[in-house]
N, C-alpha and C positions, 0 to 999 in steps of 0.2 A: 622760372620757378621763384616761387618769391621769398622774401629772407624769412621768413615765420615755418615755410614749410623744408628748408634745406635746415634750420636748426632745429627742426623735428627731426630730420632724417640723420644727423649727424647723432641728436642724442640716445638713436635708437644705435645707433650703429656703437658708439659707446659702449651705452649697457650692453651687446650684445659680446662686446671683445672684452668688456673687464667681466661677464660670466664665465665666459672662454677662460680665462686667463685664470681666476679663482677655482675652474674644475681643474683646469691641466694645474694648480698648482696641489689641489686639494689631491688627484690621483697620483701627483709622485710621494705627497706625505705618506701617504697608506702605501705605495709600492716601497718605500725607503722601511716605513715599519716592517713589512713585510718580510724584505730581506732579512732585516737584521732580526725579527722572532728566529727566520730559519737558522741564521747566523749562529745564534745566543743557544739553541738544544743541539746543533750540531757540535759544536765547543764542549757542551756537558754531557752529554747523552753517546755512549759508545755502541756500534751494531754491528753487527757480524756480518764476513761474507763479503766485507769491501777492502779495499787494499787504502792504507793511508796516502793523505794528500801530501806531495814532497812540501820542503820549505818555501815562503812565499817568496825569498829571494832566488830559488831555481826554477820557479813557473815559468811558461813560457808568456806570450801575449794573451791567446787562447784559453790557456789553461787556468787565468786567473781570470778573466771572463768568467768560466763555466762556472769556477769557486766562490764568484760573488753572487753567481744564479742561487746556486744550489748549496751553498755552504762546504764547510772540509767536508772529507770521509776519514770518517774517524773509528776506524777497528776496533775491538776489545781487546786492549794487550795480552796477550797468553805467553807465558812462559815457554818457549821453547831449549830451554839448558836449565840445567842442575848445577849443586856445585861439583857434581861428580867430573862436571865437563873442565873444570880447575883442577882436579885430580884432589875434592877435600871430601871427606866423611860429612854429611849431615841428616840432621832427624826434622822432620814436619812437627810443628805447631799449629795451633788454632787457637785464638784468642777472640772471644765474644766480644763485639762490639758495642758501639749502639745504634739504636732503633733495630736492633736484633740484624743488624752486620756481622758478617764473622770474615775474622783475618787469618790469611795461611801467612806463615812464615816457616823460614829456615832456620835452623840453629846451625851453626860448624862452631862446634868446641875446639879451644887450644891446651894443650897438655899444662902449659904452664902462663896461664892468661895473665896479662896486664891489667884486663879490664872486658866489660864488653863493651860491643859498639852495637846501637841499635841504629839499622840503618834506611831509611825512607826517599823512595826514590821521586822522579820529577814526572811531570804532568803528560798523559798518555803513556807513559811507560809500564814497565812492572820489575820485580825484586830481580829477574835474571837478568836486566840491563845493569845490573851492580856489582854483578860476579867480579868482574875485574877489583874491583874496588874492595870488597870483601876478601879475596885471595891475597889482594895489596897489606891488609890489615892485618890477615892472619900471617903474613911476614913478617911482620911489625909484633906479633906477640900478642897479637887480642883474639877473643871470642869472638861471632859478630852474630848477629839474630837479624838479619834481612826481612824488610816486611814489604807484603803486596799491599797498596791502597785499597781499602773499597773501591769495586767496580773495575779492577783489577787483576790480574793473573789469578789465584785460586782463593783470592775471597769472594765475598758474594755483592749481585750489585753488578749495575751497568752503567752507574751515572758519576761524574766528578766534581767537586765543587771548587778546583784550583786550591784549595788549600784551607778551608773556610769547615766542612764537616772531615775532612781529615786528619784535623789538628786534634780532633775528637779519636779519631784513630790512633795519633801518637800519645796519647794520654790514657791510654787502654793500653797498648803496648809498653808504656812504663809500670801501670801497674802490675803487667803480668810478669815484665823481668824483675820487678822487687819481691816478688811473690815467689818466683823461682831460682832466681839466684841472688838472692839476700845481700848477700857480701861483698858484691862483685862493684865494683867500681867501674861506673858507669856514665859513656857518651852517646850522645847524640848527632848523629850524622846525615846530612841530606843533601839532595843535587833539587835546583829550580825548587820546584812546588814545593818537595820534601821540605824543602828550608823554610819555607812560608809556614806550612803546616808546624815545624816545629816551632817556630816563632810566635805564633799565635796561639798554642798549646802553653807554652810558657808562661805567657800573658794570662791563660786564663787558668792554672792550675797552679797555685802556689806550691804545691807539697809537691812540683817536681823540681829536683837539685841536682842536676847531671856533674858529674865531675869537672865536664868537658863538652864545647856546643861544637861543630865543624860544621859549614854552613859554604856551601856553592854557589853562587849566582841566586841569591834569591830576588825578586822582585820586590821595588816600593810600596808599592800599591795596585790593585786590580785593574781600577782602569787605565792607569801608565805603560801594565803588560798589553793591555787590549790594545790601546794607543801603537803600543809599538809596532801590532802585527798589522796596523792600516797602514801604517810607515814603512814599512817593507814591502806590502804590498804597490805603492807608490801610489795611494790614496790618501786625502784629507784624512785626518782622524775623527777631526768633531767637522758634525755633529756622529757621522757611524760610529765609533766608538762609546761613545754614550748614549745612545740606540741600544745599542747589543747589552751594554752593561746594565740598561733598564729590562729590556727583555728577559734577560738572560735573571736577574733578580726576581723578577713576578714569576716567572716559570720554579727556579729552583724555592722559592719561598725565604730568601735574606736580600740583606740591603749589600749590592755588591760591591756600591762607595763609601761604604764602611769598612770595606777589608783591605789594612792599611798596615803592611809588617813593618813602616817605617817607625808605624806606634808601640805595636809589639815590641818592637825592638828597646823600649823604655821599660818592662817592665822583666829584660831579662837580667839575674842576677849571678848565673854561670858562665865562667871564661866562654871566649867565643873567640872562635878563629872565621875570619869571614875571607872568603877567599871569592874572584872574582876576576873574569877574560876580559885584558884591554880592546878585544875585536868583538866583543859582545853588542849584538843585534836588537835582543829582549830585554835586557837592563842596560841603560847609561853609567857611565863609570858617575857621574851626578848623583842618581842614586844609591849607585852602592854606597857613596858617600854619605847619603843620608844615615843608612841605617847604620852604619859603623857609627858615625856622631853621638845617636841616639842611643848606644849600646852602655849602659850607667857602671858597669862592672871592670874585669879585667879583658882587655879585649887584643887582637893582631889583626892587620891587613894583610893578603898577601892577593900582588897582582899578578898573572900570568900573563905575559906580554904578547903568545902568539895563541891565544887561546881566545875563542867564541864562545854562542851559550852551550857549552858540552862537558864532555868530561873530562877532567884535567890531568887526573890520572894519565889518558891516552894521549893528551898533547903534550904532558911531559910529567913521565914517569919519576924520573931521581925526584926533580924540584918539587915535584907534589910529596912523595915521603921522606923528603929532607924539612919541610916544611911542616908538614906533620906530627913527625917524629919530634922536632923542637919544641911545637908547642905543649903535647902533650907529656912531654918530659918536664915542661914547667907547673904543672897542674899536679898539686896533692891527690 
């Protein structure tokens, strides 16, 4: 064969494996997108009828296979307990939201309050995963007014925004306890997302001046959470992580690497007790750092040393209302 036509044959063979090579890279681009569309509404979008995916550090092999096919299963939280189940008296609220959202909440009055506590819970949960904490409080001498997130236990709504339209929630729910109980010296309290949500509520609503902020593990930033949950999964984060946080942005309609409580965190002016699990999973003790830094007011740390991202309350009861009880004893 002669050298003209074997460098024919080579150049064909060439183009025909860098075509190859250009589809098979072109069809994981679109398979990668793909995932991460299903990824990005599965994370906001709640449906019934499924049972929740455990955490991504107890999956098995298998299991996080299927979860990276198919996305979590992410249930509608419902309320299954009262405060009745704490053995407290309470009355049902309903607090209009916006874009015509409506909030249930609890009241449980204290005969002789300190204060209320308006309380906001963390991401996939709802107001009965705070009983604990509520009946904590009304030991301690306060009111509390529990609230379900949109899309949540008995508000209305199937979808979540991690913290971004719910800050919108917390700022409805301040109006409505100034409006109802006037006088009352008032805090804000929250686990994970609630804390974000309050954070960015602050940020964006000057005329709220809480007496007192109580803030649990909240997150730096959106995609640092998202980040985290590739890292536990024991996957690259980038570029999936920033996949999901674009999708998940074009579907919900905001920019989701703008929501940053680390920034929030500059524009809050009430004490703030930022508390925070040295075995935490979802936030780096790095970050909680951050946002403490950034907090321009009076402010406390407090670390729990055998505590993850959960409830501190239940990893340790004393040190959580010894801690509690101090700071807000130092608050007018």
């Amino acid at each position: 064969m002669s050298s003209f036509k074997m460098r024919w044959l080579l150049s064909i063979l060439r183009s025909r494996r860098s075509r190859v090579v250009i589809l098979a890279l072109v069809i994981v681009f679109v398979l990668i997108n793909i995932l991460a569309y299903i990824h990005a509404r599965a994370m906001t979008h709640f449906d019934a009828g499924t049972s929740r995916t455990s955490s991504p550090e107890s999956l098995t092999f298998s299991a996080k296979a299927r979860v990276l096919v198919t996305g979590i299963d992410n249930p509608r939280p419902e309320n299954e307990a009262t405060p009745e189940a704490v053995g407290l008296p309470f009355t049902v609220h309903h607090v209009q939201g916006d874009n015509g959202a409506v909030l249930e909440a609890w009241h449980i009055p204290h005969p002789d309050a300190s204060g209320l506590v308006l309380m906001f819970h963390g991401y996939a949960a709802c107001k009965a995963s705070l009983l604990k904490e509520a009946d904590a409080f009304h030991d301690l001498g306060y009111s509390v007014f529990i609230v379900d997130f949109r899309g949540s236990g008995g508000s209305s709504g199937d979808e979540t925004t991690l913290g971004i339209r719910e800050a919108d929630d917390v700022a409805r729910v301040w109006e409505y306890s100034r409006r109802t109980w006037k006088n009352e010296r008032t805090i804000l309290y929250g686990q994970s997302m609630g804390s974000v949500a309050i954070l960015r509520a602050l940020a964006l609503h000057e005329e709220m001046n809480p007496t007192a902020v109580l803030l649990e593990c909240p997150f730096d930033s959106l995609r640092s959470t998202v980040a985290n949950r590739f890292t536990a999964m024991g996957l690259p984060s980038f570029p999936d992580a920033d996949l999901l946080l674009f999708w998940g942005s074009i579907q919900m309609g905001f920019n989701g690497y703008r929501h940053r409580p680390v920034e929030y965190a500059r524009s809050v002016d009430s004490p703030v007790l930022l508390m925070h699990g040295a075995k935490d999973a979802r936030v780096s003790r790095d970050q909680a750092d951050a946002i403490f830094h950034n907090l321009p007011g009076v402010k406390c740390f407090h670390l729990f040393d055998d505590a993850g991202h959960e409830s501190y309350l239940s990893v340790a009861p004393n040190e959580w209302k010894k801690t509690i009880t101090k700071f807000l004893d130092q608050c007018p």
